[in-house]
C-alpha positions as CSV (number, residue, x, y, z in Angstrom):
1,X,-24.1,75.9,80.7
2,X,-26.3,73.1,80.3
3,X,-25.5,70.0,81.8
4,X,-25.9,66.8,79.3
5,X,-27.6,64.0,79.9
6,X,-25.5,60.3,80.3
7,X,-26.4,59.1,77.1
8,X,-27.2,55.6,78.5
9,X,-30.0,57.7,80.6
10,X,-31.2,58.6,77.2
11,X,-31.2,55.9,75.8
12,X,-33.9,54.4,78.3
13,X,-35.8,57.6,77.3
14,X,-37.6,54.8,75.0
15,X,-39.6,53.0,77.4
16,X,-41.3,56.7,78.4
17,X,-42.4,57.1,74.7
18,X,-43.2,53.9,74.2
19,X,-44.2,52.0,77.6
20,X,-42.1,48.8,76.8
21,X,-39.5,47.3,79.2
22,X,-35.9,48.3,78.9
23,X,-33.6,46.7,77.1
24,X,-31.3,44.5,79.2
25,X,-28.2,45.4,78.0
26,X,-29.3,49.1,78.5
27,X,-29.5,48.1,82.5
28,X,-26.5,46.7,82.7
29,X,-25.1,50.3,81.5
30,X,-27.4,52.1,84.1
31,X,-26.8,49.8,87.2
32,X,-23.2,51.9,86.8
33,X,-24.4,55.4,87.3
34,X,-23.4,57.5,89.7
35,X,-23.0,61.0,91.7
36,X,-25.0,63.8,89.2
37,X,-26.4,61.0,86.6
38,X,-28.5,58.9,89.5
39,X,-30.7,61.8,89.8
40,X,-31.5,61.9,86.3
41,X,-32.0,58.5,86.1
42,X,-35.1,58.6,89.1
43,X,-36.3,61.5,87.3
44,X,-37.0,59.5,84.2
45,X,-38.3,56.3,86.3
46,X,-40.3,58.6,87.9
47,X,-41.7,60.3,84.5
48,X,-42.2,56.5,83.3
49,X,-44.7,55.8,86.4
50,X,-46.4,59.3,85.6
51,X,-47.4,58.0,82.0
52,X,-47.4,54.4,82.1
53,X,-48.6,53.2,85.6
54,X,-51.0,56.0,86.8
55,X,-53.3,53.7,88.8
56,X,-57.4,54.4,88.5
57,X,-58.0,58.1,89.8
58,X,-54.2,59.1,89.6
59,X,-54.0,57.2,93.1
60,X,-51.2,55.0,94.9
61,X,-51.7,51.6,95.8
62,X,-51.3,51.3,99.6
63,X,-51.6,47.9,101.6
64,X,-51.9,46.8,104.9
65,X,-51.0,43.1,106.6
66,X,-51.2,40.8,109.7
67,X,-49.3,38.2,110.4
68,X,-52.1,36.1,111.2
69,X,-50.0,33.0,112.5
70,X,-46.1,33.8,113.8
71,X,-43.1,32.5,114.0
72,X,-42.3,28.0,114.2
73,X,-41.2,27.9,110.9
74,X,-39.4,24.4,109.8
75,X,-38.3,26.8,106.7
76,X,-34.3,27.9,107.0
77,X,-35.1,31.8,105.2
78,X,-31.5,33.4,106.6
79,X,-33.7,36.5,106.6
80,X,-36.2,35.6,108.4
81,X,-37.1,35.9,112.4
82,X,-39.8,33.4,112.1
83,X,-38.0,30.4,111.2
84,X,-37.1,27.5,114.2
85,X,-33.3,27.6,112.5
86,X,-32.8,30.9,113.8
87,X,-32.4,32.2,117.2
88,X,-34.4,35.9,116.6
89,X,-36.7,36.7,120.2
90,X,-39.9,36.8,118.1
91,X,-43.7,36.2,119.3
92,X,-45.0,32.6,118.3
93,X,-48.9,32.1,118.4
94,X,-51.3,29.8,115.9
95,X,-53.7,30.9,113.2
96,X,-55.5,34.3,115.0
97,X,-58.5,33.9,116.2
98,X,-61.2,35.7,113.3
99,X,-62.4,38.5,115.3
100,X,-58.7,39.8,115.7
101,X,-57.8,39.8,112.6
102,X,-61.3,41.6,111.0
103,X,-60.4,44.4,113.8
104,X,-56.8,44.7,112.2
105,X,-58.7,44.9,108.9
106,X,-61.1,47.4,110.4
107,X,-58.2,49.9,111.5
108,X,-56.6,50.5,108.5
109,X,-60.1,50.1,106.7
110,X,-60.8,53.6,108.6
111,X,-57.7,55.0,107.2
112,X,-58.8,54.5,103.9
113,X,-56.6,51.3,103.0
114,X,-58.2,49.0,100.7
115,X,-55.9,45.9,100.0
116,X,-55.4,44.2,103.2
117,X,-53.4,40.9,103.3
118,X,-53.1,37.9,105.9
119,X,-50.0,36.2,106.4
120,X,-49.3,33.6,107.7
121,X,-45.4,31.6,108.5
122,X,-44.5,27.5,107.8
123,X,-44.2,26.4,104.3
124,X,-47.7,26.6,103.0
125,X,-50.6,24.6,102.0
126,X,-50.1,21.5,99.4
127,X,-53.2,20.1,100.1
128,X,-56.4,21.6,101.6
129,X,-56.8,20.9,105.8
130,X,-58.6,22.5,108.6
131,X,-56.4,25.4,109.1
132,X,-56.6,26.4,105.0
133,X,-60.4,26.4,105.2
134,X,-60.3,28.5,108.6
135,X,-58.2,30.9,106.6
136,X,-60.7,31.0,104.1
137,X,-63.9,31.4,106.4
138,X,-61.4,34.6,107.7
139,X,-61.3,35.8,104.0
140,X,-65.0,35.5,103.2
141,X,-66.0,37.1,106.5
142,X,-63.3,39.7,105.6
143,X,-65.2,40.2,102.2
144,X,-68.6,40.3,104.0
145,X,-67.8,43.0,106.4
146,X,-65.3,45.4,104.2
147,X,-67.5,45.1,101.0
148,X,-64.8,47.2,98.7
149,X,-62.0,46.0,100.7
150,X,-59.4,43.7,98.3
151,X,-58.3,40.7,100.6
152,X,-54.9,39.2,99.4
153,X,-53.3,36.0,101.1
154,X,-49.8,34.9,101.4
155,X,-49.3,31.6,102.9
156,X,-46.2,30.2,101.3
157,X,-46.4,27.0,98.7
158,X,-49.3,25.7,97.3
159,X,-50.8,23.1,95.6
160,X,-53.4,23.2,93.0
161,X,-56.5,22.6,95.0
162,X,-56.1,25.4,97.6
163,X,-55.1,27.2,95.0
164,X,-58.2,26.7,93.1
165,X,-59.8,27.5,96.4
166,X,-58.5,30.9,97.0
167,X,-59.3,31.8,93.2
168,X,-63.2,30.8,94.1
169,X,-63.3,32.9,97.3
170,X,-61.6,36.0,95.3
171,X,-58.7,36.6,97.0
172,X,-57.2,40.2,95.6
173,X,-53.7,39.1,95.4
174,X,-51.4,36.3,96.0
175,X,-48.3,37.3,97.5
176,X,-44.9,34.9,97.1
177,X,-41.5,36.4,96.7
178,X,-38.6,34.8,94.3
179,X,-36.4,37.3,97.1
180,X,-33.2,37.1,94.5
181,X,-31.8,36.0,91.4
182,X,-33.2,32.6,90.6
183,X,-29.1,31.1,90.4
184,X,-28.9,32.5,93.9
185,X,-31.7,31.7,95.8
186,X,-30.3,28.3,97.3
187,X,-27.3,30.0,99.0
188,X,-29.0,33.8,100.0
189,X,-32.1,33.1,100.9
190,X,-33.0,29.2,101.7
191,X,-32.2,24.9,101.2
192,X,-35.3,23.7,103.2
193,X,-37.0,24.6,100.4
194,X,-36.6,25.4,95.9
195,X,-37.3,28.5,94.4
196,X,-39.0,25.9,92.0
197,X,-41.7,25.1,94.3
198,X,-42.3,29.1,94.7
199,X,-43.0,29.5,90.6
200,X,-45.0,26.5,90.2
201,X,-47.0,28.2,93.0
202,X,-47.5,31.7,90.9
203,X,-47.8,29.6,87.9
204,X,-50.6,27.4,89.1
205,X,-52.1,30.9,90.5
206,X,-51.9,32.6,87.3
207,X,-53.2,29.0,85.6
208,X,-56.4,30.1,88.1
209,X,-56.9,33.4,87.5
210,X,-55.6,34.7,90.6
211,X,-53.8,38.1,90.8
212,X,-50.0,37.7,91.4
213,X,-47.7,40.1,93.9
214,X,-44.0,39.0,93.3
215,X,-40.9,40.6,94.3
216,X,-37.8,40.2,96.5
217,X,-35.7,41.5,99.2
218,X,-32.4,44.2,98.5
219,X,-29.2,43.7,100.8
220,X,-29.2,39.7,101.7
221,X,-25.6,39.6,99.9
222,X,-26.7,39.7,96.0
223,X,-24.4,42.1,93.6
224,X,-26.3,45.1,91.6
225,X,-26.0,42.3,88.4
226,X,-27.4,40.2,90.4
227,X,-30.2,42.4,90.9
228,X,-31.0,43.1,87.6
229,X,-31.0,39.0,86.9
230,X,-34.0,38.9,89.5
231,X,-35.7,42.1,88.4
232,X,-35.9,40.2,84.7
233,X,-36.7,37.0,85.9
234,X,-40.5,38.7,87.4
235,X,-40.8,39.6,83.7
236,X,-41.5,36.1,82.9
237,X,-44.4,35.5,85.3
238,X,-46.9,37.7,84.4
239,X,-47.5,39.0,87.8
240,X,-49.6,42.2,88.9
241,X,-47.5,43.6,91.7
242,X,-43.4,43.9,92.3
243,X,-43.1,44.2,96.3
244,X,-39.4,45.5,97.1
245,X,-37.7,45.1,101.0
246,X,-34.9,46.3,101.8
247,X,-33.1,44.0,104.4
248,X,-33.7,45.0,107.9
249,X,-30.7,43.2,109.9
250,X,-32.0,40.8,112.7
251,X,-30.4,39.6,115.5
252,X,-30.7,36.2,116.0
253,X,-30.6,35.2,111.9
254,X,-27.8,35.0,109.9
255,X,-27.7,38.0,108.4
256,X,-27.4,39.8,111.7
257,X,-25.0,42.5,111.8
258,X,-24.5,43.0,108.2
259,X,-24.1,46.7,106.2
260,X,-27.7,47.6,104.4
261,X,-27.5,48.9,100.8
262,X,-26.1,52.3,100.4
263,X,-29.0,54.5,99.5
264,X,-27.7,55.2,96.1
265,X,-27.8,51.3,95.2
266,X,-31.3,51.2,97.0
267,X,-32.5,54.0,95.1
268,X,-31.1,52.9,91.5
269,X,-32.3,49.5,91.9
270,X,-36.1,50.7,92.7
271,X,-35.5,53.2,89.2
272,X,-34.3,50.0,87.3
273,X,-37.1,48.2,88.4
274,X,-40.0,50.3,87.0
275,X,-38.0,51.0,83.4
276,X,-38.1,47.2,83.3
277,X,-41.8,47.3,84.2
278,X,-43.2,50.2,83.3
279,X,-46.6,49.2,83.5
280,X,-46.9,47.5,87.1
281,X,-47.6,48.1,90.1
282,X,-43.9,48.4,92.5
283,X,-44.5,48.5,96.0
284,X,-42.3,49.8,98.8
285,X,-42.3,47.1,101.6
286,X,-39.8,46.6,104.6
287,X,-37.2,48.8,105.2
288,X,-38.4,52.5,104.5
289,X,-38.2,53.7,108.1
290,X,-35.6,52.1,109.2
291,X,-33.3,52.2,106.3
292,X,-34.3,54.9,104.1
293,X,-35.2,57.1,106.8
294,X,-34.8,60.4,105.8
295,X,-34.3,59.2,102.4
296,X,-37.7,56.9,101.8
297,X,-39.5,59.8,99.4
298,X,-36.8,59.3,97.0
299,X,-37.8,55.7,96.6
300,X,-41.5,57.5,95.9
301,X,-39.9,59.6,93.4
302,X,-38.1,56.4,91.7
303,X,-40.9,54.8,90.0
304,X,-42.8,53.4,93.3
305,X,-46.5,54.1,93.1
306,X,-47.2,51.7,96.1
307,X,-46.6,50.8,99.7
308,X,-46.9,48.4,102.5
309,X,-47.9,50.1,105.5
310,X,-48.5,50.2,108.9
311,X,-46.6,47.5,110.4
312,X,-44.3,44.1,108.9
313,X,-44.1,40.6,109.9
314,X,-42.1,40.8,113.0
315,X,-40.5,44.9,112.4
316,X,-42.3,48.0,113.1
317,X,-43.8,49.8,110.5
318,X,-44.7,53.1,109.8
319,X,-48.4,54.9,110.9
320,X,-51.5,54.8,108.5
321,X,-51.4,58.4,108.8
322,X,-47.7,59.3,108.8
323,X,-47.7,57.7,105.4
324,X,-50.4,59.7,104.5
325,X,-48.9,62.7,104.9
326,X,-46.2,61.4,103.2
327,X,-47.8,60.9,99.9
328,X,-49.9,64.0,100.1
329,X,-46.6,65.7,100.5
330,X,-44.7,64.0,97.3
331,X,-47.8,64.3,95.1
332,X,-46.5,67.3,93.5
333,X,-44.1,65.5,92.2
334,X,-45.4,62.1,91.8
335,X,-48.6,62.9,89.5
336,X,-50.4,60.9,92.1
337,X,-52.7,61.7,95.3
338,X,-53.1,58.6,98.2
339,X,-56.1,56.5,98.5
């Protein structure tokens, strides 16, 4: 006997045939799936990435970072082991010095990564000083030595002149996070600081050409509605890339101690996210080894067709060459190959 199909599953069978956004009302119905219908609904998110966000050469997008400057941050992120407000035991240097950070690049340049990012903690850069252009001497020399290598930047808030400085020196992509529903960023994720400040920042990036990477963090307290409000609210910025963490607990922040998603949620939320963008890039971030585990391939075969790898901010990360394998080993099902 043939098993039906929920019929709120098919009635997101539109955005495969058509390659426009779901509906929101339609999410709303799918964020309350469960047991038997969650499969069905990856298989279809998955099917959507297959047709509608194939990437050049049937490839995955893969990225690498360093966090080129650590920890004393004046910023009060409750997720964050960086920031002074919290009492995480994490290493605390200045800006890298250049020739460490081209050999990071260099590693995973071997591997065959080809967006590599530099990160750096504290607020970010209104106005254009010494340690902004040193960061951009580290991006052109970057560019020199790794030709075909994309350099992206994330370095918090910015003002319009860095900004317009970054967009001359080609930066890739710019990476800053909305982390949660707009309504709820002032009590999940930070006070120090708006979520205004954040999208006048992508705005004055897209106003300059530059490439956009936007996304959020699962498991910081938010409800699945809640979810779905900040998955909609990146349809309004025109942005290139939807990053996706899932909260990795650490001691020493406020969020110390608490339960991660259940991989169901995890899962259903990543699913969500590509039938509301079917056409962009969603990348796996933080949290695949050490909450997925086991389970991170399904978030491959839930509409992801990228990753962050090798290692985080301040958390291990996975190998260049476990993920590899990883990818080979889902391309079967994923219509895609690693690059």
């Amino acid at each position: 006997m043939k098993v039906p199909i929920h019929e709120s599953i098919l009635k997101a069978y539109s955005v495969l045939e058509t390659g426009e956004p779901l509906p929101f009302d339609v999410a709303i119905e799918l964020a309350d799936l469960a047991g038997e219908d969650v499969p069905d609904l990856l298989s279809l998110a998955n099917k959507v990435k297959n047709r509608h966000a194939m990437l050049p050469g049937d490839r995955l997008h893969r990225c690498s970072i360093i966090n080129a400057k650590s920890g004393i941050c004046a910023e009060n992120c409750r997720f964050c082991a960086q920031s002074l407000h919290n009492s995480a035991d994490v290493e605390q240097y200045p800006l890298l010095d250049p020739g460490r950070i081209l050999e990071s690049a260099g590693n995973v340049y071997k591997e065959g990564v080809r967006f590599f990012g530099v990160v750096t903690s504290g607020y970010g850069y209104r106005t254009v000083n010494p340690e902004f252009l040193k960061i951009v001497d580290i991006i052109d020399q970057l560019q020199e030595k790794y030709p075909d290598l994309h350099v992206c930047a994330s370095l918090g808030v910015l003002g319009e002149e860095p900004v317009r400085v970054l967009a001359e020196h080609n930066v890739a992509h710019y990476n800053i996070n909305i982390q949660v529903a707009p309504d709820r960023y002032g009590d999940l994720i930070a006070t120090t600081h708006s979520l205004d400040e954040r999208l006048e920042t992508v705005r004055l990036l897209r106003k300059h050409g530059v490439a956009v990477c936007c996304g959020g963090i699962l498991g910081v307290g938010e409800t699945m509605r809640e979810r779905l409000d900040f998955i909609y609210a990146l349809q309004e910025l025109d942005i290139a890339v939807i990053p996706l963490n899932v909260l990795v607990p650490i001691d020493g922040t406020p969020l110390e101690g608490v339960a991660t998603p259940a991989i169901t949620d995890i899962v259903t939320t990543f699913a969500l996210c590509r039938l509301a963008h079917p056409r962009k890039i969603i990348k796996f971030a933080a949290g695949r080894e050490t909450v997925m585990k086991d389970f991170q391939g399904l978030l491959m075969l839930a509409g992801a067709n990228g990753l962050l790898t090798g290692g985080y901010l301040t958390t291990r990360g996975r190998k260049v060459e476990d993920d590899r394998k990883l990818t080979q080993q889902l391309s079967g099902f994923m219509g895609s190959s690693e690059s």
